[in-house]
Structures are given as structure tokens and as C-alpha cells.
N, C-alpha and C positions, 0 to 999 in steps of 0.2 A: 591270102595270108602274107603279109609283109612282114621283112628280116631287116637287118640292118646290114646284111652282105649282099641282102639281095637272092640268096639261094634257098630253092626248094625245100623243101621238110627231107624231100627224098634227097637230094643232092645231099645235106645234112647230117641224114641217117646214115647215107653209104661213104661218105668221108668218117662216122664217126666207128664204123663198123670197121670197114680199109685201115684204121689206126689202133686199132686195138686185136682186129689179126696180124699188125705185122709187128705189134709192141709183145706178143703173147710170149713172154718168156721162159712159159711152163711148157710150152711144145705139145700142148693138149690142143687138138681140133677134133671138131666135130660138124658137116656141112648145113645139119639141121639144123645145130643153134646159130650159127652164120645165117641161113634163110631166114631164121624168124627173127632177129635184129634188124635186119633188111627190111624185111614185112609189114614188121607192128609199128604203128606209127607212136613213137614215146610220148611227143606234144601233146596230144590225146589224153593222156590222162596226168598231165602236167599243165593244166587252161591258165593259169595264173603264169605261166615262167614264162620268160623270154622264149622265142623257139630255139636261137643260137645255146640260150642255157643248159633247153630242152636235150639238146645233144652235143652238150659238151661230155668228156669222159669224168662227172663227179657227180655227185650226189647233187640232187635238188631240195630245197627246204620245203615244204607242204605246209608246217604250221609251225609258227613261231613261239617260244617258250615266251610268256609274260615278262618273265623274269629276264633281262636284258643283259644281264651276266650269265645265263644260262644259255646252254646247248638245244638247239632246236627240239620241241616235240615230236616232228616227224620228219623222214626224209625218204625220197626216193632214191635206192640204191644205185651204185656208180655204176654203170653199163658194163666195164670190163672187169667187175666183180659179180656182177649176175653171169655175163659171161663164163666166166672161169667157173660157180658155179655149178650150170647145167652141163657142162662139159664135162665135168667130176663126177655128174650124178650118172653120166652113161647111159641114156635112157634108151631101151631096146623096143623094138616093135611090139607092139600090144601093148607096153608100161602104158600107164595116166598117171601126168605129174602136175599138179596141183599145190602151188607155191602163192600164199597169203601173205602180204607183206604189211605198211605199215597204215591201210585203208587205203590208196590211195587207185585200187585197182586190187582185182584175183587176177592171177597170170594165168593160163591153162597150156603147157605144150604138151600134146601127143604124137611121140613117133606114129610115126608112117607105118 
């Protein structure tokens, strides 16, 4: 897979991960949603974006309103608002969370 920087999906991921733990203003951490940013590979279920777009910190457009004065149909949500988030949701051992977003993917994380 070819980039325009030249860097890995993972290189990518963990720069865009590294920038939105150290941008986190709310002072909310959690190590397990930190690992599975790392993890899940975004690209993946983003086949049309750029991979650099892939893991920039904003939303991605999935599908385009017809309407050219209009706001996108669908989008995938900005990384460090999913972040924030499952951080918020607190999710304890044994929890299943189960987060449906705008088709373009099910997310599934289960604590450990």
C-alpha cells in the first residue's frame, strides 16, 4: 500500500493515536482504548480515502449528498471523538460494547 509520505498504515495509526493522547484535554485515559486505536487498522474500513486521510484526526466522508450545497450523507467519526467517547463510556471487565455507526463498519470492544 502506497502513501504519499511514504509511511506505514501503522507508522500512521501510531502518530495519529501519539496526537490525540497528548492533545487530550479532558485528562480522561484509558489504556484499552489507546490499544485498540493502535490495533484496528481505520484504512480498512475507509477503501475509498486516501490512507494519510485515513488517519488524519477528522472525519471521513463515506458518501456524498447529491445535493452539492448539502452536508455529506455519511461520515466516519473523527478518531479523537470516538476516543473521548469510549473513554466516557468506562467500560469494565465483562461489559460488551457494541457501537453502530453510520454503515460503514459495527465496532465491537470488549474489556478484558
Amino acid at each position: 500500500m502506497n502513501t504519499t509520505t511514504g509511511a506505514s498504515p501503522e507508522d500512521l495509526r501510531n502518530r495519529l493515536v501519539d496526537a490525540i493522547v497528548k492533545e487530550n484535554i479532558s485528562g480522561l485515559r484509558d489504556a484499552r482504548v489507546e490499544t485498540a486505536m493502535r490495533t484496528v487498522p481505520r484504512h480498512a474500513f475507509l477503501p475509498d480515502a486516501p490512507i494519510e486521510e485515513a488517519y488524519a484526526n477528522k472525519s471521513v466522508t463515506i458518501k456524498e449528498n447529491p445535493d452539492e450545497d448539502a452536508l455529506p450523507l455519511s461520515c466516519a467519526s473523527q478518531p479523537d471523538v470516538v476516543h473521548f467517547m469510549l473513554v466516557q463510556l468506562a467500560v469494565r471487565e465483562g461489559d460488551n460494547v457494541f457501537e453502530v455507526g453510520a454503515g460503514t463498519a459495527a465496532t465491537s470492544l470488549m474489556a478484558p
